[in-house]
ZAMARGU-4260 file (C-alpha; in steps of 0.2 Angstrom, whole numbers, plus 5000, padded with zeros to 4 digits):
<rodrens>
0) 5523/5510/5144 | 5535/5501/5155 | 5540/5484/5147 | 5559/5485/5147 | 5567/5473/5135
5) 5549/5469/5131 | 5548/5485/5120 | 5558/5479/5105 | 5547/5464/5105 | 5532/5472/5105
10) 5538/5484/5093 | 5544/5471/5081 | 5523/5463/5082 | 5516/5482/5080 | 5526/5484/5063
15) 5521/5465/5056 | 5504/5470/5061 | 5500/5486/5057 | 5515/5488/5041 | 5515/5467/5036
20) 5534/5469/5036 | 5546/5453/5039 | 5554/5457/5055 | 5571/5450/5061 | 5574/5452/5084
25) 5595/5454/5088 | 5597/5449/5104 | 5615/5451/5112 | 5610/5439/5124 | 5606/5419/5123
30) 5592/5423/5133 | 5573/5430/5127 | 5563/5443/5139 | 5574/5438/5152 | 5573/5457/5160
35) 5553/5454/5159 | 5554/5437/5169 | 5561/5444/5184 | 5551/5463/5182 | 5541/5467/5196
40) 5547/5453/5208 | 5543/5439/5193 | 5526/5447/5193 | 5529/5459/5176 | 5524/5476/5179
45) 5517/5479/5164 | 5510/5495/5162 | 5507/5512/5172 | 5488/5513/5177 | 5487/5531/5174
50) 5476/5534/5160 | 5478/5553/5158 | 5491/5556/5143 | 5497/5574/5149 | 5498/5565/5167
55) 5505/5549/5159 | 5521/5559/5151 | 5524/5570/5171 | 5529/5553/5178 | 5542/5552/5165
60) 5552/5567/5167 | 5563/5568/5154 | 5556/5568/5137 | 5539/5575/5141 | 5535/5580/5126
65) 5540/5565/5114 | 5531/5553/5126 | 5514/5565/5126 | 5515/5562/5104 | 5519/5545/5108
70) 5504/5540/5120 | 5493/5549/5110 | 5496/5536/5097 | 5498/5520/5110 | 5491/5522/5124
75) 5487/5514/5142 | 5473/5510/5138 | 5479/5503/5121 | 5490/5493/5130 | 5478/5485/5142
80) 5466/5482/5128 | 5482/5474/5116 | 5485/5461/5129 | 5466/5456/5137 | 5462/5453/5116
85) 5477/5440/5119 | 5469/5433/5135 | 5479/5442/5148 | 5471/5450/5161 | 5478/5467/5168
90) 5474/5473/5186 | 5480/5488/5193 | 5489/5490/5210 | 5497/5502/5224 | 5506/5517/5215
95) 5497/5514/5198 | 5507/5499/5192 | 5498/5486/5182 | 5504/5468/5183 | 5493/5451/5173
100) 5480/5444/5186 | 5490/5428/5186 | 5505/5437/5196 | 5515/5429/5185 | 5528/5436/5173
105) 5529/5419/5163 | 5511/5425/5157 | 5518/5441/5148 | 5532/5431/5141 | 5522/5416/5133
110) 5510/5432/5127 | 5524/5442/5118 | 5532/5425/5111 | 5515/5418/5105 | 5513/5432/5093
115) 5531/5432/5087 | 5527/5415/5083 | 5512/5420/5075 | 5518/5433/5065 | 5534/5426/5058
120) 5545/5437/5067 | 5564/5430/5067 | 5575/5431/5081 | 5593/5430/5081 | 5603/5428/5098
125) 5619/5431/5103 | 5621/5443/5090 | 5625/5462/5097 | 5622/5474/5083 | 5639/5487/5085
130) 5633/5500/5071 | 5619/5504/5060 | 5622/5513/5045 | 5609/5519/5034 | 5609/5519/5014
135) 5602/5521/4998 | 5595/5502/4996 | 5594/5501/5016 | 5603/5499/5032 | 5619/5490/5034
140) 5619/5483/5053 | 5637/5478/5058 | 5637/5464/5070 | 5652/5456/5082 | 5645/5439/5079
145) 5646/5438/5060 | 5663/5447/5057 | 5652/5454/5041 | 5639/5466/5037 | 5623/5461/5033
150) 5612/5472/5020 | 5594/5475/5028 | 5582/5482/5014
</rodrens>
């Protein structure tokens, strides 16, 4: 699944979905899905249209064997049916890549944003994370905004 910085968005709306956890995005950044914006010359390559999992994982070459575990849990075809339930349209092009049928990557931003909205998700920007301990009662994330730690349970 190729969607760059997209990933930790989309992972953030799988655990509220699936797990109904309050979710919190750090972004080092000021700017959201900004790597998505200009993917695929603006267009958003969202996706690999190779449907196969074993042939999936081969275009990755390192890591083969996580990914295989990985797709067999979300796969392509999850993927393309996870955004056309949202009303984004996949097409498939030269060299397998998938891209939304508007051309435009705007589309898989709104997408991604809308159910952050949706969900509750918080975001935090301009907030690099340093470290990430774990403990007892949860995770400690050091951050170089906040000259502090902050307790996540």
């Amino acid at each position: 699944i190729r969607w760059r910085c997209s990933r930790i968005f989309f992972c953030h709306i799988l655990q509220a979905t699936s797990y109904r956890k309050r979710c919190t995005i750090y972004e080092k950044s000021g700017k959201l899905l900004s790597k998505v914006k200009v993917s695929g010359g603006g267009r958003c390559n969202v996706t690999n249209a190779c449907f196969g999992i074993s042939q999936l994982a081969k275009i990755y070459p390192r890591g083969e064997k996580q990914l295989k575990k990985a797709f067999s849990v979300f796969s392509t075809a999850d993927t393309v049916k996870w955004f056309e339930s949202r009303g984004v349209k996949l097409k498939a092009e030269s060299y397998n890549r998938m891209f939304p049928v508007t051309d435009d990557s705007q589309t898989i931003v709104d997408c991604l944003m809308c159910e952050v909205e949706k969900l509750g998700i918080k975001i935090k920007t301009n907030c690099f994370i340093q470290s990430i301990r774990k403990t007892e009662s949860g995770f400690i994330l050091n951050t170089d905004d906040e000259k502090k730690s902050l307790l996540i349970k």
